[in-house]
C-alpha positions as CSV (number, residue, x, y, z in Angstrom):
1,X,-108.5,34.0,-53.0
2,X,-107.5,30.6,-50.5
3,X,-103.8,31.6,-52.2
4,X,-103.6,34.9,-51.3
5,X,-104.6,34.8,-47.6
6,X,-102.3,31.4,-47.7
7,X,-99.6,33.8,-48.7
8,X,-100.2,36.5,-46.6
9,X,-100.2,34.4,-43.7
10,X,-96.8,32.9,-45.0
11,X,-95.3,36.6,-45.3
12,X,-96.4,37.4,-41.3
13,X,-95.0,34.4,-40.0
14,X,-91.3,35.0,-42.1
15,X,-91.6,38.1,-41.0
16,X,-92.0,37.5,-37.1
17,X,-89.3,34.4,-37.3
18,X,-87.3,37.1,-39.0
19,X,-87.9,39.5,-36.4
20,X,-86.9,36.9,-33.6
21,X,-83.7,35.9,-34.8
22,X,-82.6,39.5,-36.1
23,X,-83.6,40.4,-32.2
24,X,-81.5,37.2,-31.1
25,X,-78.4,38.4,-32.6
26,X,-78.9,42.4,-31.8
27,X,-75.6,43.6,-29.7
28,X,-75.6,46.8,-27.9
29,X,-73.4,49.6,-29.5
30,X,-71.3,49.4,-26.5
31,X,-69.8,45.7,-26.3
32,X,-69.9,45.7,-29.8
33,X,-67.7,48.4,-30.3
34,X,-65.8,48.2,-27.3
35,X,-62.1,46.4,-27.5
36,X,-59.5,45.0,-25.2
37,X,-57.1,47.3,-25.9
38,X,-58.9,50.3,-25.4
39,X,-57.7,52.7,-28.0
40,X,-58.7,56.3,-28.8
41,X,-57.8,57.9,-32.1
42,X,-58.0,61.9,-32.8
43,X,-58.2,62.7,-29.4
């Protein structure tokens, strides 16, 4: 029983340090999909 709440505690800590960097990284769809040159296609 001591392993499983051990492990269970392990999961919800990877899981918020995962959630912090992932959130770290996170770039809104407008820079990144925005370029210098500034074409359109199709349009």
């Amino acid at each position: 029983m001591k392993s499983f709440i051990i492990a269970c505690v392990a999961a919800v800590v990877i899981a918020v340090f995962g959630g912090v960097v992932l959130n770290g990284i996170n770039v809104p769809a407008d820079q990144a999909y925005s370029s210098a040159t500034a074409v359109r296609l199709g349009a």
